[in-house]
Jmol script that loads the backbone (N, CA, C; Angstrom):
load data "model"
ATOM      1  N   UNK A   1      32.880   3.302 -59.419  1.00  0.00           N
ATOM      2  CA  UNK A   1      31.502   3.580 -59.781  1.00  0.00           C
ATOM      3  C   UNK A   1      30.580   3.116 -58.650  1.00  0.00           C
ATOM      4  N   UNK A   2      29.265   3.654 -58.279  1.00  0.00           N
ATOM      5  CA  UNK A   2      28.604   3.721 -57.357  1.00  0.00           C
ATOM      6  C   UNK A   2      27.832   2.505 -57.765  1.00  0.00           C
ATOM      7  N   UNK A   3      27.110   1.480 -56.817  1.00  0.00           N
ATOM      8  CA  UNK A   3      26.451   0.925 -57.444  1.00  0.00           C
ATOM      9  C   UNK A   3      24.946   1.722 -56.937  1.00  0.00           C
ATOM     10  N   UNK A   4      23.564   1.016 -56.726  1.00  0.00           N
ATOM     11  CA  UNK A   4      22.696   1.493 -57.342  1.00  0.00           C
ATOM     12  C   UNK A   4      22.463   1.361 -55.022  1.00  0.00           C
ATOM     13  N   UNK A   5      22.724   0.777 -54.450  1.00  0.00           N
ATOM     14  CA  UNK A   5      22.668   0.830 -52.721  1.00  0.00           C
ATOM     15  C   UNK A   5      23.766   1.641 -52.639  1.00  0.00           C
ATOM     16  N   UNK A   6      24.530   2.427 -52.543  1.00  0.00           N
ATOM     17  CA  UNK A   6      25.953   3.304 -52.205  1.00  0.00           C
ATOM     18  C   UNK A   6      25.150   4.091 -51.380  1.00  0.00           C
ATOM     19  N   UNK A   7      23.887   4.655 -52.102  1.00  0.00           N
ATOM     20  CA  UNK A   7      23.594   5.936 -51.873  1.00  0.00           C
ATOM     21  C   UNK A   7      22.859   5.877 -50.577  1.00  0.00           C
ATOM     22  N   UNK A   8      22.492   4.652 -50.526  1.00  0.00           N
ATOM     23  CA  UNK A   8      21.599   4.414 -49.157  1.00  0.00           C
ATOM     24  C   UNK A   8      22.477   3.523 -47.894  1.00  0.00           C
ATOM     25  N   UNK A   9      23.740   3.700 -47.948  1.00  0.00           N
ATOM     26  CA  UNK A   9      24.312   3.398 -46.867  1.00  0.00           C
ATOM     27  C   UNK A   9      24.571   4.134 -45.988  1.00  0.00           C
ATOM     28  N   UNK A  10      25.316   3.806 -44.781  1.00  0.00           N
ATOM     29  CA  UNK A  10      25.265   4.327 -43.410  1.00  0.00           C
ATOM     30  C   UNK A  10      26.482   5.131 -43.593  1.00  0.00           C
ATOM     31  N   UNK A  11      26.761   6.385 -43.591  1.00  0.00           N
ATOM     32  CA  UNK A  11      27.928   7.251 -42.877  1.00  0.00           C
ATOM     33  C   UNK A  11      28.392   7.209 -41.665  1.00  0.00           C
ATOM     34  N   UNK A  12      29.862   6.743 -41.684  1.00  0.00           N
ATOM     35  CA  UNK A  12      30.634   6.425 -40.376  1.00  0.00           C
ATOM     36  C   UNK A  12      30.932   8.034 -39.498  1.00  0.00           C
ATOM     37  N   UNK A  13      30.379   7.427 -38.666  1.00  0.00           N
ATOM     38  CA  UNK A  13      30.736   8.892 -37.694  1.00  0.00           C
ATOM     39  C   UNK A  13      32.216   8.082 -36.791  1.00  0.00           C
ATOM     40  N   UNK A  14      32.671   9.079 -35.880  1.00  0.00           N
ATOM     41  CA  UNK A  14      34.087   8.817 -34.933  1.00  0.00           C
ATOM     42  C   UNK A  14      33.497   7.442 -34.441  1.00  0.00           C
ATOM     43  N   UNK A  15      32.413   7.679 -33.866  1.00  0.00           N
ATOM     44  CA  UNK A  15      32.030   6.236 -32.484  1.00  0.00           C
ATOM     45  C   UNK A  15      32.467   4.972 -33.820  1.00  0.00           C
ATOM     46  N   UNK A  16      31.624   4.852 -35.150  1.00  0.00           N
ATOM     47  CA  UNK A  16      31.485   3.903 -35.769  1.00  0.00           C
ATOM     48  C   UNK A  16      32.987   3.515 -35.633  1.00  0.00           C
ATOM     49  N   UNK A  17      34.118   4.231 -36.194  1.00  0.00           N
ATOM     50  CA  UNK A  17      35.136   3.617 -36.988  1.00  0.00           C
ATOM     51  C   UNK A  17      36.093   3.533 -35.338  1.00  0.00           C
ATOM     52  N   UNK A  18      35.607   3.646 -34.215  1.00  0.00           N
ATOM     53  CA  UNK A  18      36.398   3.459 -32.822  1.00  0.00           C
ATOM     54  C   UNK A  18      35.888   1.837 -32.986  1.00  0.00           C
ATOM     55  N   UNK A  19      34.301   1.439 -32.752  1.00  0.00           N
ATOM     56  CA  UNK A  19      34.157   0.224 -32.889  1.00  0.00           C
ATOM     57  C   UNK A  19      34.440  -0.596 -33.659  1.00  0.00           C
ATOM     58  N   UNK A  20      34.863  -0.083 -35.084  1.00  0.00           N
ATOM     59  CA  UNK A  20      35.451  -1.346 -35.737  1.00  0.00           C
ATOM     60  C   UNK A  20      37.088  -1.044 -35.587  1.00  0.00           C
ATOM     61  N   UNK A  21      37.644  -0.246 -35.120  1.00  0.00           N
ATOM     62  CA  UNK A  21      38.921  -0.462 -35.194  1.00  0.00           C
ATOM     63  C   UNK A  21      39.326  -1.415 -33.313  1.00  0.00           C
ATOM     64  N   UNK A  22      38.176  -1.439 -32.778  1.00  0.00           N
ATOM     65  CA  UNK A  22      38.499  -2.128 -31.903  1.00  0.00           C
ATOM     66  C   UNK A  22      38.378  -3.727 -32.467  1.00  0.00           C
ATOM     67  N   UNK A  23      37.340  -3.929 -32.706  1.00  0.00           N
ATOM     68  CA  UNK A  23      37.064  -5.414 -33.299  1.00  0.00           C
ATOM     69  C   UNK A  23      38.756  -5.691 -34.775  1.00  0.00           C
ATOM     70  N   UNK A  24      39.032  -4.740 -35.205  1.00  0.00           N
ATOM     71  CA  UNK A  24      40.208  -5.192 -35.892  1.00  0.00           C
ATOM     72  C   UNK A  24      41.293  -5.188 -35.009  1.00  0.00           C
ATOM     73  N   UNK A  25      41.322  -4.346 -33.879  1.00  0.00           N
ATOM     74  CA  UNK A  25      42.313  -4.848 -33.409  1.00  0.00           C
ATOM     75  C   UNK A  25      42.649  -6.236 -32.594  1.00  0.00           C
ATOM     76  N   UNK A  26      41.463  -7.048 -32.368  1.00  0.00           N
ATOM     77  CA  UNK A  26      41.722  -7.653 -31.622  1.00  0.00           C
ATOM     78  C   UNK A  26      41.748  -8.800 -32.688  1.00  0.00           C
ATOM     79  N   UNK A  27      41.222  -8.958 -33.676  1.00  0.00           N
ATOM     80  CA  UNK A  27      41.690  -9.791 -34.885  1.00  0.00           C
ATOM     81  C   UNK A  27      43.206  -9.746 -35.339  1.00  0.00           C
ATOM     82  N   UNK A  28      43.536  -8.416 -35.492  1.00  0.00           N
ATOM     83  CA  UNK A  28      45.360  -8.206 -35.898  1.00  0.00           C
ATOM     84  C   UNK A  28      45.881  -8.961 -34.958  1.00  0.00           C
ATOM     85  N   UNK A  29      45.391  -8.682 -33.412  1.00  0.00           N
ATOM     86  CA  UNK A  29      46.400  -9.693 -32.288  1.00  0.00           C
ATOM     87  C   UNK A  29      46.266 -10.952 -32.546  1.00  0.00           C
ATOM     88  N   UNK A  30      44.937 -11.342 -32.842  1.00  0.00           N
ATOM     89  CA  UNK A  30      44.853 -13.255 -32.610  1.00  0.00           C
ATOM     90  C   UNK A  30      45.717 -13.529 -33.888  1.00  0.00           C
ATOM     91  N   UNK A  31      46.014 -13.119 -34.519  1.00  0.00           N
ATOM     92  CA  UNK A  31      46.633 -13.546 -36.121  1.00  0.00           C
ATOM     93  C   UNK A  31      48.143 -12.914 -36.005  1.00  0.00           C
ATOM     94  N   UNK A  32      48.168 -12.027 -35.272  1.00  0.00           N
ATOM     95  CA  UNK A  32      50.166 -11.690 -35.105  1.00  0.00           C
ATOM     96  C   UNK A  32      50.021 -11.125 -36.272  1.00  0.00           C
ATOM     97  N   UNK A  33      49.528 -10.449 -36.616  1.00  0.00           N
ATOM     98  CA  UNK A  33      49.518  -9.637 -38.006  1.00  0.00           C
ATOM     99  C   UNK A  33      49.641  -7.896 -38.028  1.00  0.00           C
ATOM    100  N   UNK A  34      50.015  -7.017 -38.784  1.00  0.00           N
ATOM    101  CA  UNK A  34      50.083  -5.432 -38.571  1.00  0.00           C
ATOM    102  C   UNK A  34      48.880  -5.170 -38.943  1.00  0.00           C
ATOM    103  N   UNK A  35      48.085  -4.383 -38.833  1.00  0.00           N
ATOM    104  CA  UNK A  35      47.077  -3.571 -39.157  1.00  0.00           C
ATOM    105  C   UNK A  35      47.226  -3.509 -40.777  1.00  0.00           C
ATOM    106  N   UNK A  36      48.324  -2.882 -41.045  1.00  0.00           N
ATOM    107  CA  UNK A  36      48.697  -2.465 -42.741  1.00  0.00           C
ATOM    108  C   UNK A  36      48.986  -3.355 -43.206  1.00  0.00           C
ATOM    109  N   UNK A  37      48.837  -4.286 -43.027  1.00  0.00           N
ATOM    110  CA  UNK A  37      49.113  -5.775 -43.932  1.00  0.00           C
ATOM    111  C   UNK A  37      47.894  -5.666 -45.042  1.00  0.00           C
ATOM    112  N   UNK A  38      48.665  -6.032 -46.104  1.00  0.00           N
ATOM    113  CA  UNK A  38      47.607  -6.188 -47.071  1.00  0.00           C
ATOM    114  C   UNK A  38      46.530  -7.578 -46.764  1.00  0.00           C
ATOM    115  N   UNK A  39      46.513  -8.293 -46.525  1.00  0.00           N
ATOM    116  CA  UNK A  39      45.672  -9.458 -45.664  1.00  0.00           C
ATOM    117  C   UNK A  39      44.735  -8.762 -44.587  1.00  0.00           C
ATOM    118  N   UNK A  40      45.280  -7.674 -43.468  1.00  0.00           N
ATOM    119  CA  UNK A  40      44.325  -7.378 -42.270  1.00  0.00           C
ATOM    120  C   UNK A  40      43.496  -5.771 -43.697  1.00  0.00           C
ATOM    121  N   UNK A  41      44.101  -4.941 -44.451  1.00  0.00           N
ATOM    122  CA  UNK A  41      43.474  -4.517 -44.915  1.00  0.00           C
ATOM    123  C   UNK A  41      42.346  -4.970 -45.815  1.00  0.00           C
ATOM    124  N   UNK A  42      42.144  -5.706 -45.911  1.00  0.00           N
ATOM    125  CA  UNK A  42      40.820  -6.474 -46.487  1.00  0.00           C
ATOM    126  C   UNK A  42      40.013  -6.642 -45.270  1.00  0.00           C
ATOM    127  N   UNK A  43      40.234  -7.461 -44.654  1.00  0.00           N
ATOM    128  CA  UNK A  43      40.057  -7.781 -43.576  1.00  0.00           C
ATOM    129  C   UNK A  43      39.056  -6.821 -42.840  1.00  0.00           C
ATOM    130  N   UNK A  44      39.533  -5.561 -43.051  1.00  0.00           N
ATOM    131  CA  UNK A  44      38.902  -4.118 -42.443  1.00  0.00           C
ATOM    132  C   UNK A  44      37.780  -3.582 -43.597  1.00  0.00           C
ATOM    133  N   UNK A  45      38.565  -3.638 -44.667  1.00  0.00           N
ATOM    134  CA  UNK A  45      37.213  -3.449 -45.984  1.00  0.00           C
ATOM    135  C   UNK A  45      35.941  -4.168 -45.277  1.00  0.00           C
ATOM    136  N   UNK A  46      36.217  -5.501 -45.815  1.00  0.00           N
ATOM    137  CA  UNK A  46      34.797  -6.486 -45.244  1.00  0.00           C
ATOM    138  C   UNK A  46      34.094  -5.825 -43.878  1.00  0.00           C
ATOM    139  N   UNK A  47      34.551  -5.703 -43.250  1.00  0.00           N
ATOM    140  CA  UNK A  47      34.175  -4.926 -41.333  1.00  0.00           C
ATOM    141  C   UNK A  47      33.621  -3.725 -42.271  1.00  0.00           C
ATOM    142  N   UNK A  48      34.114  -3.091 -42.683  1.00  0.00           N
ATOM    143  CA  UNK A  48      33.699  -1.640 -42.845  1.00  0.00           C
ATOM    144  C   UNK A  48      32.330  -1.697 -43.966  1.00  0.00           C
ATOM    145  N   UNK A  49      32.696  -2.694 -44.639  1.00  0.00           N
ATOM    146  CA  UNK A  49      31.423  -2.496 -45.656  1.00  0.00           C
ATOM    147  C   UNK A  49      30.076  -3.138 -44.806  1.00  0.00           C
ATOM    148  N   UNK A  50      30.131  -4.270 -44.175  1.00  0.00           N
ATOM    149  CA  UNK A  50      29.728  -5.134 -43.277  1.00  0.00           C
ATOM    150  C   UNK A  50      28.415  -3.716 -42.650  1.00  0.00           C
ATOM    151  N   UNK A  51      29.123  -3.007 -41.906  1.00  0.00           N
ATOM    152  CA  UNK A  51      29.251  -2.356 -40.678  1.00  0.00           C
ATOM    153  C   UNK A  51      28.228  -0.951 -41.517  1.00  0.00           C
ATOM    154  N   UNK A  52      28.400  -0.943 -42.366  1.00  0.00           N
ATOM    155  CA  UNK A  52      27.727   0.125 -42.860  1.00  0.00           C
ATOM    156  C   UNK A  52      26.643  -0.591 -44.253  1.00  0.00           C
ATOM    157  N   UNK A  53      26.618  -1.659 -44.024  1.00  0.00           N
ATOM    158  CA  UNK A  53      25.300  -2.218 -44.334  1.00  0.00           C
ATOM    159  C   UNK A  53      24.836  -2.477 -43.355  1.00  0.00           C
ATOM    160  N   UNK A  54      24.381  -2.185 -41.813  1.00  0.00           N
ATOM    161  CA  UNK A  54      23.819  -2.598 -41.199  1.00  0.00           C
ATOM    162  C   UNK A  54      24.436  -3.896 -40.186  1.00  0.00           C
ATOM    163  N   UNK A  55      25.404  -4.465 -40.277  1.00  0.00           N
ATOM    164  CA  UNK A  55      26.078  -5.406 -38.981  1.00  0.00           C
ATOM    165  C   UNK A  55      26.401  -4.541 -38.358  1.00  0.00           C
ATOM    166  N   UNK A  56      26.288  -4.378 -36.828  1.00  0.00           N
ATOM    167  CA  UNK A  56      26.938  -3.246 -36.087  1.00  0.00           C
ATOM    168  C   UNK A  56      27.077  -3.514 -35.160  1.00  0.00           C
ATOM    169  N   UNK A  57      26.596  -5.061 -34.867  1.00  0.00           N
ATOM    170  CA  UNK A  57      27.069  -5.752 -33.149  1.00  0.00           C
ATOM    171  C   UNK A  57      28.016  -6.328 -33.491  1.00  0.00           C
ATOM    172  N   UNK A  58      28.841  -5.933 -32.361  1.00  0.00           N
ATOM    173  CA  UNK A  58      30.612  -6.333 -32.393  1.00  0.00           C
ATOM    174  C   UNK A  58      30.892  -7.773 -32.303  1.00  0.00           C
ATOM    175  N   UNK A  59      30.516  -7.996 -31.493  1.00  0.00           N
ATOM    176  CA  UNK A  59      30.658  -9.753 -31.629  1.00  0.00           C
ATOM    177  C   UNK A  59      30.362 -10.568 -32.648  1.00  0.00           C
ATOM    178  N   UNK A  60      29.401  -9.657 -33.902  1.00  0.00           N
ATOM    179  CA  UNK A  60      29.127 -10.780 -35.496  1.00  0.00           C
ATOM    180  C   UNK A  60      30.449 -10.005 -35.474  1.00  0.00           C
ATOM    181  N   UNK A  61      30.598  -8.921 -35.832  1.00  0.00           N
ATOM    182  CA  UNK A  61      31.518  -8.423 -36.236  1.00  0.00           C
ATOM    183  C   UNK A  61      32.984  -9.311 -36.416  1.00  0.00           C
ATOM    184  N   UNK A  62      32.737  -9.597 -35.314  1.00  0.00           N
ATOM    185  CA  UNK A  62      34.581 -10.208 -35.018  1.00  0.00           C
ATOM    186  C   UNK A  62      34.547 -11.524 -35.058  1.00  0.00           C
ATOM    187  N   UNK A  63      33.146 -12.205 -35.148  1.00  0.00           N
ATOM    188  CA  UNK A  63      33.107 -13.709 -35.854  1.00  0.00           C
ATOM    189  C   UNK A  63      33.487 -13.937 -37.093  1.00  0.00           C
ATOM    190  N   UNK A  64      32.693 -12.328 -37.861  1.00  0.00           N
ATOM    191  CA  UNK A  64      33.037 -12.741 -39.339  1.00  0.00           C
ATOM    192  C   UNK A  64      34.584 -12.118 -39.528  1.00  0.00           C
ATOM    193  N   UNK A  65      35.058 -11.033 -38.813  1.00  0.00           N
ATOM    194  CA  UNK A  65      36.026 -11.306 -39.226  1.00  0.00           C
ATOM    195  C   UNK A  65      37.096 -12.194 -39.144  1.00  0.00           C
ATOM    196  N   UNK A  66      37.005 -12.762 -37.730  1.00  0.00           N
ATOM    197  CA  UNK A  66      37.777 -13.820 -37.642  1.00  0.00           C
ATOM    198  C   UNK A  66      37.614 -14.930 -38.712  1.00  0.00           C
ATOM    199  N   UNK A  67      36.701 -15.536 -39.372  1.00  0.00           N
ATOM    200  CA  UNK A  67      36.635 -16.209 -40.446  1.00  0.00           C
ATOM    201  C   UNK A  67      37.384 -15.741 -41.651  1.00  0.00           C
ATOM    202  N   UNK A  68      36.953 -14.151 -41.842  1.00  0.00           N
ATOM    203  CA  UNK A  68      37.649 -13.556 -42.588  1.00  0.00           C
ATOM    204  C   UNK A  68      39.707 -14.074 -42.728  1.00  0.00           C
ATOM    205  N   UNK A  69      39.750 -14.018 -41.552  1.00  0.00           N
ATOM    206  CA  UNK A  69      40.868 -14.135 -41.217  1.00  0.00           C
ATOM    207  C   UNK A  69      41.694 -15.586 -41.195  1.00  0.00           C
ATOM    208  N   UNK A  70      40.781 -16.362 -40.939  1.00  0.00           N
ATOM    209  CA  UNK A  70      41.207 -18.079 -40.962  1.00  0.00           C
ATOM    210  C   UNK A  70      41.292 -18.052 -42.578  1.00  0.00           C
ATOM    211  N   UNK A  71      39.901 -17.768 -43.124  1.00  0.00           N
ATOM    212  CA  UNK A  71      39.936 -18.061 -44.286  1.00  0.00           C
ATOM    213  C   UNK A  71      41.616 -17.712 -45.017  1.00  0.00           C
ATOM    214  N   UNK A  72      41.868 -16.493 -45.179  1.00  0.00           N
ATOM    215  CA  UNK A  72      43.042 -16.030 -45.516  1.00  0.00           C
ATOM    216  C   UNK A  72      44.559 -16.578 -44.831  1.00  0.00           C
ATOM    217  N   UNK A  73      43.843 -17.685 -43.747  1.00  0.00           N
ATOM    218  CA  UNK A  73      45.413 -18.316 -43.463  1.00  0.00           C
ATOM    219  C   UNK A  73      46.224 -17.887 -42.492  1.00  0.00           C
ATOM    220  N   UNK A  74      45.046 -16.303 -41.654  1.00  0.00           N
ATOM    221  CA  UNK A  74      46.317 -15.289 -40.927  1.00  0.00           C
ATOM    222  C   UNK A  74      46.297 -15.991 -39.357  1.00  0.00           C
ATOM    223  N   UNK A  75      45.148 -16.995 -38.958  1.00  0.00           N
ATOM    224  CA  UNK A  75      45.269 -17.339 -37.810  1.00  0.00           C
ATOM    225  C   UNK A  75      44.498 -18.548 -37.700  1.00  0.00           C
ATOM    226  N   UNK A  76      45.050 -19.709 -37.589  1.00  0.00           N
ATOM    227  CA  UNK A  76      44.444 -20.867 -37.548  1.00  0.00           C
ATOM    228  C   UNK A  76      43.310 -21.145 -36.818  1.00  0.00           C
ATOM    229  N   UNK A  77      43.277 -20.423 -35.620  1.00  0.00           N
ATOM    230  CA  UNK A  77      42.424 -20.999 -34.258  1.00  0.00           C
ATOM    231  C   UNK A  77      41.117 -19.935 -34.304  1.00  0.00           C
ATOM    232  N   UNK A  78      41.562 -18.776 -35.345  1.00  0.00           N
ATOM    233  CA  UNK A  78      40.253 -18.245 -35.462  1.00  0.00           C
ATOM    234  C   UNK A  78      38.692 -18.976 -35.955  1.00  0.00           C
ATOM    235  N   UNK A  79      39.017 -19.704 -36.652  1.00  0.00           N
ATOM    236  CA  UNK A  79      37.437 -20.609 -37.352  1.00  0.00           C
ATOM    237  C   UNK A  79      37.098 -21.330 -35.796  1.00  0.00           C
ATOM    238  N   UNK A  80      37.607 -21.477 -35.212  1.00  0.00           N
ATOM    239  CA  UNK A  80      37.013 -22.041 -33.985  1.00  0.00           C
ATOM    240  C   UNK A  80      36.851 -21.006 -32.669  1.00  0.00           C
ATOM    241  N   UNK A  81      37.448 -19.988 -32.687  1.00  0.00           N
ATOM    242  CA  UNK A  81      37.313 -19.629 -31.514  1.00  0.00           C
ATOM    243  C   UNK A  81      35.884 -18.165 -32.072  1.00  0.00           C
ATOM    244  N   UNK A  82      35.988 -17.883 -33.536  1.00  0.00           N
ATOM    245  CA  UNK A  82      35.013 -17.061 -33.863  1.00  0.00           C
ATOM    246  C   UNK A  82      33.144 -17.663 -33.376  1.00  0.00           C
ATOM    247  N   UNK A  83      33.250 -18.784 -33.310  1.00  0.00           N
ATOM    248  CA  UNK A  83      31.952 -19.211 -32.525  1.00  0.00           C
ATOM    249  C   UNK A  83      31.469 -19.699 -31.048  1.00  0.00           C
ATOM    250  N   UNK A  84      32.530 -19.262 -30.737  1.00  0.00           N
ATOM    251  CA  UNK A  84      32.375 -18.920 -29.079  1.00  0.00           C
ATOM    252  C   UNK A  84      31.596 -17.502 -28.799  1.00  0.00           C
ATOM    253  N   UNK A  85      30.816 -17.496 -28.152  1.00  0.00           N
ATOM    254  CA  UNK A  85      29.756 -16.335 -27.766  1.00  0.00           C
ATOM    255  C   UNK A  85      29.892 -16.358 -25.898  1.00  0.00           C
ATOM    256  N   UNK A  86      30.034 -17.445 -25.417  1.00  0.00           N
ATOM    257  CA  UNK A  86      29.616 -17.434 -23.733  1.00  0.00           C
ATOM    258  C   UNK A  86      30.546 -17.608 -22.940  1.00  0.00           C
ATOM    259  N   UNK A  87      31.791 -18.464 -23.774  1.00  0.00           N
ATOM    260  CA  UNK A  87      33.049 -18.432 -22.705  1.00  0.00           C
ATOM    261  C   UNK A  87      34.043 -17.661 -23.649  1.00  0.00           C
ATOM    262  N   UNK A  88      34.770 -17.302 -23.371  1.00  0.00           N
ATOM    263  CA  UNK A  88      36.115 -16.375 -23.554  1.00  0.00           C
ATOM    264  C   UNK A  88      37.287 -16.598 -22.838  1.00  0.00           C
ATOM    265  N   UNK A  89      38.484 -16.893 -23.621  1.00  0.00           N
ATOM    266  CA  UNK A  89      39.228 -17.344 -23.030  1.00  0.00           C
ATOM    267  C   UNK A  89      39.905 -16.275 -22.146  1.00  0.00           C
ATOM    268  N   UNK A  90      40.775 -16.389 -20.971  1.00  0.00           N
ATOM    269  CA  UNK A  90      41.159 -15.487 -19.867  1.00  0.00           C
ATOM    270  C   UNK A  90      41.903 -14.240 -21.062  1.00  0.00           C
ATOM    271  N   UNK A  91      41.657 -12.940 -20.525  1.00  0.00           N
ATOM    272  CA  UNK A  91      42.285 -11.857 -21.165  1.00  0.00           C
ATOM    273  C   UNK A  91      41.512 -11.184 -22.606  1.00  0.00           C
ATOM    274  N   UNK A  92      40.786 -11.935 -22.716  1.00  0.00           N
ATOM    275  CA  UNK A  92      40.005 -11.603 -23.882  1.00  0.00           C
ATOM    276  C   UNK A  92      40.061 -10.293 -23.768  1.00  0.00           C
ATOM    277  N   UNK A  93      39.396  -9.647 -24.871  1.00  0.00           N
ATOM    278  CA  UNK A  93      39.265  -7.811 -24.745  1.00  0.00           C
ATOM    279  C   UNK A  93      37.220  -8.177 -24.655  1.00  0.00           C
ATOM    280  N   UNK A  94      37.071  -7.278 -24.299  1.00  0.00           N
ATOM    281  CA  UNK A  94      35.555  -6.958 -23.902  1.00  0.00           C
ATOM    282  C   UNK A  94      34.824  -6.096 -24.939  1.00  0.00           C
ATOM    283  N   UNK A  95      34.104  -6.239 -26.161  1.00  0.00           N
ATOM    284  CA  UNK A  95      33.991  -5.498 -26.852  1.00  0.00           C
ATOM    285  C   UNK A  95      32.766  -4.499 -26.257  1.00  0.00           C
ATOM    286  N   UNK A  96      32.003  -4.764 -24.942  1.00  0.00           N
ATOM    287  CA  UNK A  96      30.717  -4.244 -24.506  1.00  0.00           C
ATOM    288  C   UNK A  96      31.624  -2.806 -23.787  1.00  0.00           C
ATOM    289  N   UNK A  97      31.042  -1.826 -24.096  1.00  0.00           N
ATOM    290  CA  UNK A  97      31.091  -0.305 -23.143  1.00  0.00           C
ATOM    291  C   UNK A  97      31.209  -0.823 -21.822  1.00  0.00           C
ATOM    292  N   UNK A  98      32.333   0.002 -20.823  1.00  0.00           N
ATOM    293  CA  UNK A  98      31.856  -0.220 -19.649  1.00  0.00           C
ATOM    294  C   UNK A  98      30.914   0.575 -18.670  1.00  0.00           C
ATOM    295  N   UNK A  99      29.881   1.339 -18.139  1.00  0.00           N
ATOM    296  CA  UNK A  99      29.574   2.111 -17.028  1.00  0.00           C
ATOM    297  C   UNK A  99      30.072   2.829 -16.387  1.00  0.00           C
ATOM    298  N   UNK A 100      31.357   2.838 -16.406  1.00  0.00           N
ATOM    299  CA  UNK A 100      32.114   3.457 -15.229  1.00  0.00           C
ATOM    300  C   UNK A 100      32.160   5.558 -15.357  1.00  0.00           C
TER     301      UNK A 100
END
end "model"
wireframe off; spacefill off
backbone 0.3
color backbone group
């Protein structure tokens, strides 16, 4: 059943669901987890509902999900490394577009 905001949310176009399947993927890696895990599928709910209420910068994105993700137990070091904004550890993925 719809609730009474359904109707006024955001429709995912291709770009949307490229950016959150990037931000999940790089959550599935820090946690050693499959995508289809019932744990990372929640995981993607929250992102997706998130994401179409209006969060749409990648970096909350992948804070909350990484919490998402500690919370649930799938990766310890996420509650700490989800509030890093300025350093990144070597290899990180880059969630910004590049220019090229």
């Amino acid at each position: 059943m719809l609730d009474s905001q359904s109707i006024h949310l955001k429709a995912l176009d291709s770009t949307d669901l490229q950016r959150l399947q990037t931000v999940l993927n790089v959550i599935g890696r820090e946690a050693d987890m499959p995508l289809r895990s019932p744990d990372m599928q929640e995981v993607a709910a929250l992102l997706i509902r998130l994401y179409r209420h209006g969060l749409t910068d990648e970096d909350k994105l992948l804070s909350v999900g990484r919490l998402a993700s500690a919370k649930k137990g799938l990766c310890p070091t996420a509650a700490i490394t989800a509030g890093r904004r300025s350093k990144r550890p070597a290899g990180h993925l880059s969630l910004t577009r590049s220019s090229s």
